[in-house]
C-alpha positions in Angstrom: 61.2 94.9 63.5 62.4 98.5 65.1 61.4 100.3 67.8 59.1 102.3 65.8 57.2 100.3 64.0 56.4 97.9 66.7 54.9 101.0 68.5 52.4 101.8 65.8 51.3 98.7 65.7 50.7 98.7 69.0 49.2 101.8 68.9 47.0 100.7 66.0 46.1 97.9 68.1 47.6 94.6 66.5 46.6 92.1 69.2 48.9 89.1 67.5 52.0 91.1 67.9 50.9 92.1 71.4 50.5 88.6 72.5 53.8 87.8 70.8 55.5 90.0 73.6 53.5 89.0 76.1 54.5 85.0 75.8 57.9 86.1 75.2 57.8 87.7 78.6 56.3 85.4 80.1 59.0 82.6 79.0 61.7 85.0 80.3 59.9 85.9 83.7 59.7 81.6 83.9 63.1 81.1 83.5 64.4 83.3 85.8 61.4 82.5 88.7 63.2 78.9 87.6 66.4 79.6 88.0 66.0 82.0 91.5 63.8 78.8 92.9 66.7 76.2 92.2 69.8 78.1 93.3 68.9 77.3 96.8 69.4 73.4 96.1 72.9 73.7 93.8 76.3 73.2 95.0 78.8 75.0 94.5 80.0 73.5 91.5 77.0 73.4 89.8 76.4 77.6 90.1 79.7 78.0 88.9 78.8 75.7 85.9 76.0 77.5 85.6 77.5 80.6 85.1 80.1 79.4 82.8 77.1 78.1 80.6 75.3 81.8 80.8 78.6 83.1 79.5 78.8 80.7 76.8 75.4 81.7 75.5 75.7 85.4 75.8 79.2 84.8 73.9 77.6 82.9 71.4 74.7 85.4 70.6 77.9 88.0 69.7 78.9 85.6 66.8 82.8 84.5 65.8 85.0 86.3 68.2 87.4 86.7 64.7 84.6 89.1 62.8 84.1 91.5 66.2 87.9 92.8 66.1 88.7 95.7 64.3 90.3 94.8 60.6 92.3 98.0 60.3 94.0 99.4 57.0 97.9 99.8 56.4 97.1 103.6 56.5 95.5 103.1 60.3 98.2 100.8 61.7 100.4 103.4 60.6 99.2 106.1 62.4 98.6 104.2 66.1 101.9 103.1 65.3 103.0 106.7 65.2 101.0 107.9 68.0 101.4 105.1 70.2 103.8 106.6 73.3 107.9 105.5 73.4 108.7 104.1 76.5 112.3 105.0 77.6 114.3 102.2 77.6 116.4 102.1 81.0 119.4 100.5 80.4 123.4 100.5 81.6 125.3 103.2 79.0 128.5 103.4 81.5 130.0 104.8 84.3 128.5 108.4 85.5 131.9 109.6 84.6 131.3 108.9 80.7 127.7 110.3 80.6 129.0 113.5 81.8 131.8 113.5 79.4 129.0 112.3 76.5 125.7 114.3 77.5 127.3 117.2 79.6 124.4 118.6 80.7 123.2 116.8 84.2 119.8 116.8 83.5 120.0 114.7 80.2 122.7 112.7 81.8 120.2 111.4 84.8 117.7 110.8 81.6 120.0 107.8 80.8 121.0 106.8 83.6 120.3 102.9 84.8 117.9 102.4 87.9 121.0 101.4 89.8 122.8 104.6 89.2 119.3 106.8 89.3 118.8 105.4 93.2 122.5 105.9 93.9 123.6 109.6 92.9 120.9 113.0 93.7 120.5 116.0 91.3 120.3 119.3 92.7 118.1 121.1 89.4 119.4 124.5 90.8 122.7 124.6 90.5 123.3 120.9 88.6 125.2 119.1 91.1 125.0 115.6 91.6 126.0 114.1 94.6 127.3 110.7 95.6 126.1 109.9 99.3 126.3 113.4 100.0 129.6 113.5 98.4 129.7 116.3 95.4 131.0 114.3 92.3 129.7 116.9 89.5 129.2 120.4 90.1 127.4 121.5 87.1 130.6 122.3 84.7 133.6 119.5 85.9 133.8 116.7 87.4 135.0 116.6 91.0 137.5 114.3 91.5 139.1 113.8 95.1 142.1 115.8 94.9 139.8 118.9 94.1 137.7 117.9 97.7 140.6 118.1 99.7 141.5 120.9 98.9 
């Protein structure tokens, strides 16, 4: 019965579904005075069966774990396909040397960059340097190779 209804009838006075809630309360309220009076005198072992009875039960009131997940359409699995975010994959491509000559820019080269190479060479965003243990290797245009330092 809903909400609704069993308030008018309990405004209209129906004593039989009154008493109904009443005993149904009652056998509730025991149980639990029950259970609170014999925790005391468990063990371990048996609260922790206990609980993993109570769980059991409120599981089973929910029905077939199967018919509570979604069933979703083609056109729906689709769509959180689409929207579901792309995780960069972080991977070895080469040498620093060859994802400057691929990429060019320095920004999109330290975009593909391993986690190896990302902790060993810096970026300076300014002026698109990257350094090498404070060693210029790339200043934004070339590549700098040792010759050019010495000089």
């Amino acid at each position: 019965m809903s909400k609704s209804v069993k308030d008018i009838m309990r405004k209209m006075g129906n004593d039989e579904l009154k008493d109904q809630e009443q005993e149904r309360f009652r056998q509730k309220a025991d149980e639990v005075s029950e259970y609170y009076d014999n925790v005391g005198d468990k063990s371990e072992l048996e609260k922790r069966h206990d609980r993993f009875r109570q769980r059991q039960e409120y599981t089973s009131r929910l029905g077939p774990a199967a018919e509570r997940l979604p069933i979703l359409t083609r056109e729906e699995r689709e769509r959180r396909e689409k929207e579901r975010p792309v995780r960069r994959s972080i991977q070895f491509e080469g040498p620093i040397e060859k994802l400057i000559a691929k990429y060019k820019d320095p920004k999109e080269v330290f975009n593909h960059m391993s986690h190896g190479q990302l902790m060993k060479y810096e970026l300076v965003e300014e002026t698109g340097c990257i350094y090498e243990k404070g060693k210029l290797i790339f200043d934004g245009e070339k590549l700098v190779t040792d010759d050019d330092q010495r000089r």
